[in-house]
Steps between C-alpha positions, in 0.01 A plus 500: 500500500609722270856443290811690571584732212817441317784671633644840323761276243617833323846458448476135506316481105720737376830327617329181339366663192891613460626169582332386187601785259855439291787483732702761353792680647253828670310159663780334675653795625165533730447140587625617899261778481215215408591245769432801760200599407314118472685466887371831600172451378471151584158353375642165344597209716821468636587192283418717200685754554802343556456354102435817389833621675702212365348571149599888519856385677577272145370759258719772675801280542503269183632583171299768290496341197395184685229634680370676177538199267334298779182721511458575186529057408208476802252810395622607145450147380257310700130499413416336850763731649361797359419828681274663275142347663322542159765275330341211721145651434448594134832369352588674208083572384382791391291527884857627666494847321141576654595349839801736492324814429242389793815433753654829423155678581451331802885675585372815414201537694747301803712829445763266330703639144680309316819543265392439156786242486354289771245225483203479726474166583883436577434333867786790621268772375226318644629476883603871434112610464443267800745682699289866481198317625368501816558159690140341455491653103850338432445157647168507323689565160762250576245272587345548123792384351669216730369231265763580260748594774456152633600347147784738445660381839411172459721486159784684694455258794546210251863661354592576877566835437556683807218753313217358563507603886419853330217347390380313786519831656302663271250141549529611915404866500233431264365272819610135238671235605761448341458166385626392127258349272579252212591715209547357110840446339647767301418527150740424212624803330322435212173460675555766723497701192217416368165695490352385831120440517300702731514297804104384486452917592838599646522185779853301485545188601592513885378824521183521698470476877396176661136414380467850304558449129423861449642729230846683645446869567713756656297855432258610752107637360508784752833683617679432752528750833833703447547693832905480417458524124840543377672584155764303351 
């Protein structure tokens, strides 16, 4: 038998690579237009959808400041909470400036171009490549980097915030269950400035899938197909 190919999900990883982009004032005032287009799409399961409405229902209808302060405590400060993947691949070595310039030319040749200002590996940039993909390229990407995914929601899921259904979502399309995984404590602040070692060549603890202790990688050798290559 042959497998069903993933359904068109469009709309649905940009919505989620927004959700996960600073809450600012231009954001909330399009949280309705969001919840329409993951119900009009509809690829996630019913029972995740209704989290992800919830979620856009309190950031649209809780204080700003709140809602700000509160993601920027979670992402801004959290190494395990982080969204930039090569944060939980490389730390802060010298390998992250190489696997940058790599990411960003793997954009290009997807027909992706970034702002100067913006940072490859942010997860939100990431789902927003994903989302000019064809279905079988973009579940295929996903599926390269739902190791880390797994840990980021699995840190969320332990501080029962309401955002890690984003990333179980992000766990779903890639075809993951999304099942947490034990994930070490937060550094202190003063280790968590400290040089960091390499990670035994760039693996974390946590990090690898079940029974494949292989090195984290998100960029592709060869490019990937871009029949709806589109500029950003």
């Amino acid at each position: 038998m042959f497998a069903a190919s993933p359904p068109e999900a469009r709309l649905t990883l940009r919505v989620l690579a927004h959700l996960l982009r600073y809450p600012d004032t231009e954001f909330r005032a399009h949280t309705g237009d969001m919840r329409q287009a993951l119900q009009a799409e509809a690829v996630l399961p019913v029972s995740r959808l209704a989290e992800l409405d919830t979620l856009l229902r309190q950031l649209s209808s809780r204080p700003a400041l709140d809602v700000e302060s509160d993601y920027v405590e979670l992402f801004d400060r959290g190494r395990r909470t982080a969204l930039h993947l090569f944060e939980h691949v490389h730390g802060d070595s010298r390998d992250r400036g190489p696997a940058m310039i790599d990411l960003i030319q793997t954009y290009e040749k997807g027909g992706l171009y970034l702002d100067p200002a913006e940072l490859p590996d942010h997860l939100s940039v990431v789902l927003e490549f994903a989302s000019t993909q064809p279905p079988p390229q973009a579940r295929e990407f996903l599926g390269e980097i739902a190791h880390i995914v797994r840990v980021i929601f699995s840190a969320l899921a332990g501080r029962k915030s309401p955002y890690a259904s984003v990333l179980a979502a992000v766990l779903e399309l890639a075809g993951e269950k999304a099942e947490a995984v034990v994930v070490a404590p937060e550094p202190e602040i003063d280790e968590s400035w400290a040089e960091p070692e390499v990670f035994g060549g760039c693996s974390t603890e946590g990090q690898a899938k079940p029974g494949a202790p292989q090195p984290i990688h998100i960029v592709r050798k060869s490019p990937l197909s871009t029949s709806t290559g589109a500029q950003a």
